[in-house]
N, C-alpha and C positions, 0 to 999 in steps of 0.2 A: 811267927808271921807278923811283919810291922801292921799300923792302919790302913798303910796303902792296899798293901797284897790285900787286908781283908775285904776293905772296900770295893775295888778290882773283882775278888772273889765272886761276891756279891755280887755283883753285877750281871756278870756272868754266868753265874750258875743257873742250871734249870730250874726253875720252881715246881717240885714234885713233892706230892707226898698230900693227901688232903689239908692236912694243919698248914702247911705255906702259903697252898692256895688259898685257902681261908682266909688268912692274916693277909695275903699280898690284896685280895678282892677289897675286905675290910680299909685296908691302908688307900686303895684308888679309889674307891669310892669317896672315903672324906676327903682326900687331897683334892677331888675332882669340886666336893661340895663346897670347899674352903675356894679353890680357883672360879667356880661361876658364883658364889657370893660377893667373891672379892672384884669379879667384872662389874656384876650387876651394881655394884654399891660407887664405885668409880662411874658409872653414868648416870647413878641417882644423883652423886654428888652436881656432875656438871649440868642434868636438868634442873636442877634448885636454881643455878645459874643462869644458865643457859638458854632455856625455854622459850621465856619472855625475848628474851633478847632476839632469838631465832625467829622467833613470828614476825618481830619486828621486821628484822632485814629482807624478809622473806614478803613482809609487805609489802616493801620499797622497792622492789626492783621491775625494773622495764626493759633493759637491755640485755639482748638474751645471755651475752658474754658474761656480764654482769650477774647474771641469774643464776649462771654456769659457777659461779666464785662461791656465790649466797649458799646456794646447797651444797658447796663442798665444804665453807666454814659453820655454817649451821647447821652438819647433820657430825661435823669434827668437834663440835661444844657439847652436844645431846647425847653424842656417841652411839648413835642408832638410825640408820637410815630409814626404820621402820617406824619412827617417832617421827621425823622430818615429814614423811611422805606422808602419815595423818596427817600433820598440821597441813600440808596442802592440798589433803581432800578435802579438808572442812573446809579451808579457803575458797576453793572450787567451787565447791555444793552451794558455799554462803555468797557466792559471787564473788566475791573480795581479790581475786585472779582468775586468770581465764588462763583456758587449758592451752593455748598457746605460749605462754609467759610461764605456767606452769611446768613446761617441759624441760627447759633445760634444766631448773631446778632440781628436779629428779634424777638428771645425769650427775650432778654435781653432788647428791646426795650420797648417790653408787659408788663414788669414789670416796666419799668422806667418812663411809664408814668400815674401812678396812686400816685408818689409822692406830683401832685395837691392836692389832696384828702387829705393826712395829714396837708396839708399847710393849706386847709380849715377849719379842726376840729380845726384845733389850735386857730381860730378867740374865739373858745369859752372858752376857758384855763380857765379863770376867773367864770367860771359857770360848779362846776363839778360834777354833775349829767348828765348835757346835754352832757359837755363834754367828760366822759364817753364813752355816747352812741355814740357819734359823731367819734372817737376816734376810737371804734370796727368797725362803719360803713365805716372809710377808710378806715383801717387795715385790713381789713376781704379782700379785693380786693389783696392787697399784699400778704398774705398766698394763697388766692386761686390759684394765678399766679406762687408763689415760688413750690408750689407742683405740679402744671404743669410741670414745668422746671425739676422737681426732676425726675417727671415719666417717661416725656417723652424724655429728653435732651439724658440720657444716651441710652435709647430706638432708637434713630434718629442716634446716634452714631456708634452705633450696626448693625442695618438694616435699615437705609438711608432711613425707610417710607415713610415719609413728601416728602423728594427728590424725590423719586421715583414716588409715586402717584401726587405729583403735576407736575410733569415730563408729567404724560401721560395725566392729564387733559389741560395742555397749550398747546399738541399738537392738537387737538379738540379746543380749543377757540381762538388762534391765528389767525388773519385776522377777526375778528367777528369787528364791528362798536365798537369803544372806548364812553362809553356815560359818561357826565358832567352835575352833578345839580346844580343845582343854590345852595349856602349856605347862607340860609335868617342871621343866625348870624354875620355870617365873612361878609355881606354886613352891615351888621348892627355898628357895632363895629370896622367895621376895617377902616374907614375913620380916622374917631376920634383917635384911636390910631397911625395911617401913622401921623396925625394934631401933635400930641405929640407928635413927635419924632421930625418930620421937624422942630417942634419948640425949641424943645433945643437941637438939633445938628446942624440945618444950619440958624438958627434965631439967637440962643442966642451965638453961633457958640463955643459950651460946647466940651470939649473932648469927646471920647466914654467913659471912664470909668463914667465921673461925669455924663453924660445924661441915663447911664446903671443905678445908684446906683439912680438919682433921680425918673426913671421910676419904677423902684422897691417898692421905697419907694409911690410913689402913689399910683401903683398895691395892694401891701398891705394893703394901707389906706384906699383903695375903696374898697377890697374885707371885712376888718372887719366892716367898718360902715353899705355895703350892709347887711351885712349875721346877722348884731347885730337887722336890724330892720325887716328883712325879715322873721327872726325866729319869734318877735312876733307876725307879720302881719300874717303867716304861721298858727299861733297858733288860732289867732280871726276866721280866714275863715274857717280854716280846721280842727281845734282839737275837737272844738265841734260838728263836723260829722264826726266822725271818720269812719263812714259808706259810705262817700261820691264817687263816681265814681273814682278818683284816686284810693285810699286807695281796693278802693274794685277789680278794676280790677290787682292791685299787690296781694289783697290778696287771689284771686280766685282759682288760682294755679301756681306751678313753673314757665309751659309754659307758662300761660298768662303774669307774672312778666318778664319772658325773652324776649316777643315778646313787651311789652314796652320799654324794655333798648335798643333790635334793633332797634321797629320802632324812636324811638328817639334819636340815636345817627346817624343813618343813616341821620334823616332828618334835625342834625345840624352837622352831619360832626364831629364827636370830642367824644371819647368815655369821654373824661376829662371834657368834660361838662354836658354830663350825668351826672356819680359819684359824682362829683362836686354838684351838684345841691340836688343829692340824699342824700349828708350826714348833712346838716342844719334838711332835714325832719326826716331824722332817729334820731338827735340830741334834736331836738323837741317832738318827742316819736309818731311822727304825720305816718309814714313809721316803719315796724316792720323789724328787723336785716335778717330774713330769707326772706323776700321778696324783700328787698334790693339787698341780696346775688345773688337773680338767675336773680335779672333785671343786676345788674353790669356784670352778665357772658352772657347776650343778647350785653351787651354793648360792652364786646371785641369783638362776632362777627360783630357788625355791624362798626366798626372802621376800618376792612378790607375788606366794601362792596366797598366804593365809591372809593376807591384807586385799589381796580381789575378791575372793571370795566374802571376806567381812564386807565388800562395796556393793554387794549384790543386789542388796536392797535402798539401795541409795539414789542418788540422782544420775542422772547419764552422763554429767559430767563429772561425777567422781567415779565411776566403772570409768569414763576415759583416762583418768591420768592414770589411777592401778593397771589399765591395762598395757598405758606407756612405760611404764616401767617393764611389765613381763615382755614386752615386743622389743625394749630397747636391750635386753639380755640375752632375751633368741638371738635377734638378728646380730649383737657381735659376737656371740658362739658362731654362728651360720658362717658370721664373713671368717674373721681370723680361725677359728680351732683349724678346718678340712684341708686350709693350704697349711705344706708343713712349713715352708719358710714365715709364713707371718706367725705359723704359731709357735715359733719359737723366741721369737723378736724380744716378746716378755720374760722369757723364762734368763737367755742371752744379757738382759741389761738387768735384769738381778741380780743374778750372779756376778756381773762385773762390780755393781755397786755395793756388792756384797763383799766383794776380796777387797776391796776399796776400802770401806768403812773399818773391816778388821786388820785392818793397819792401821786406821786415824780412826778409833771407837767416838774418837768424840762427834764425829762429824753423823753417827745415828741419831743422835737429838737435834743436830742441826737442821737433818732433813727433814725429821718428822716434824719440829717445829714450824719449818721454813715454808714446806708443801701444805699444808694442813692449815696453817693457823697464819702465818703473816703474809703467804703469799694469795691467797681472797683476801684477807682484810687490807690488803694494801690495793686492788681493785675498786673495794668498796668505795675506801674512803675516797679514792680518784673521783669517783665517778658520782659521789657526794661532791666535792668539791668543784666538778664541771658544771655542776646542773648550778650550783648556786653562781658558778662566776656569769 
């Protein structure tokens, strides 16, 4: 039997027998510990960065388009839309923005943090069938979101919905008990990456750029070796039951696929490690595109459950913008998912950008680069440059 047939073998074979599953449990588990360390430590790197710099722009903005860019590049630097939306509740609470200026900010932020998600497909560049599918399954979360913003941005502009309704629901939940869960991940992972950092900024006593570029570079190297073996590992447990209790409860129905991407991002805190997680299986062929689709839209609601709830006890205009966030995920579930023509719209232009891309691989960095990071900072700077002319 060459490597191939063995490896093929593998793959496919069932995993029976106690001692495999043993070993195969043992093997997902740290591949999984090795892939959310290797996240977490790629967004520590860019808040060392990033942070300051976000507050900044997030200062500065007035025009809501403008606002709309700021929190798509500032929550694309932080890598966390749930770090952005702090920084503009404190802003709020401290007065330093008002929850109208504030708002689109937070559309901007929904979108900027599923740039994870491209960063993951890319591990597979090299395998392009998977990659492919992998490909459509981040992408598909960034159309979902940009048609959000299309619908509703101008909509909120117009008649100040969002503002208004979550106006009157912070008057009602203000002075309610603030509650805090525990985050079994960020306890898990986030020693180890504080250990990274303390050691090459105050051990090896590295400037910030060089201990930024080398945390990246490990981020990366942990996220493609994880996700290269976790695929097939993925493949030995799970591909041959494609019927299995995962697979089935995503493919039962929409709601059921949505109340997975809530219950699960809710109980690690991070809708970016959901999707994240989600797109090796859909790349695998192990997870289907459309049940993908409605768990990643469970996943933006539940990214804005543990951060309302932390606002409970805060000011009525920080329960406002937490609450704009949860109203501006309902309401583009509510519009797009029930028609089926819109809700396909996303799933339709991933996929094309995805047979696209795996014929010109190069052109995956171009967009994630392009959408993410130069095209709000090339708003920014405009609009810097207006106000001074």
């Amino acid at each position: 039997m060459t490597d191939q047939q063995h490896s093929s073998a593998l793959e496919t074979a069932p995993a029976n027998g106690p001692f495999r599953i043993l070993l195969n449990l043992v093997l997902l588990a740290g591949l999984l510990y090795i892939f959310l360390y290797s996240i977490a430590l790629f967004g520590a790197a860019f808040k060392l960065v990033g942070k300051e710099f976000s507050q900044q722009l997030i200062a500065s903005t007035t025009n809501p388009v403008v606002g709309l860019m700021i929190g798509l590049l500032a929550t694309s630097l932080i890598q966390s839309s749930s770090s952005t939306t702090s920084i503009i509740v404190g802003m709020v609470a401290g007065g330093a923005l008002t929850v109208p200026g504030a708002i689109p900010i937070i559309m901007g932020a929904n979108m900027g943090t599923t740039v994870t998600n491209t960063l993951v497909a890319m591990t597979s560049i090299n395998r392009r069938a998977e990659f492919q599918r992998a490909f459509a399954g981040a992408t598909m979360h960034d159309f979902f979101n940009l048609m959000a913003i299309a619908l509703l941005f101008p909509l909120e502009q117009a008649t100040h919905f969002l503002e208004r309704s979550a106006t009157w629901l912070s008057m009602a939940l203000v002075g309610a008990e603030g509650t805090k869960y525990p985050n079994p991940i960020k306890a898990a992972v986030k020693p180890l990456v504080n250990e990274t950092q303390t050691l090459l900024t105050d051990n090896w006593g590295l400037a910030k750029g060089a201990a930024v570029a080398i945390m990246v570079i490990l981020a990366l190297a942990g996220i493609f070796i994880a996700l290269t073996f976790l695929t097939k590992l993925l493949k030995s447990m799970v591909l041959a039951r494609a019927e299995g209790p995962f697979t089935k409860n995503l493919r039962k129905s929409g709601l059921a696929a949505m109340f997975v991407g809530l219950a699960v991002t809710v109980g690690v805190q991070s809708s970016s490690i959901t999707t994240s997680l989600m797109v090796p299986l859909i790349g695998a062929g192990i997870v289907p595109l459309e049940a993908a689709f409605a768990a990643t839209m469970g996943a933006n609601v539940g990214t804005t459950v543990t951060a309302l709830l932390a606002s409970m006890t805060g000011t009525p205009q920080a329960v406002t913008v937490a609450l704009v966030h949860l109203l501006f995920n309902l309401s583009a579930i509510i519009v797009i998912y029930p028609v089926p023509f819109l809700r396909k719209i996303p799933i339709r232009m991933a996929r094309g950008l995805a047979f696209r891309t795996a014929r010109k691989r190069y052109f995956a960095l171009a967009y994630m680069i392009g959408v993410f990071f130069v095209m709000p900072l090339v708003f920014v700077l405009l609009d810097k440059l207006i106000r001074r002319i």
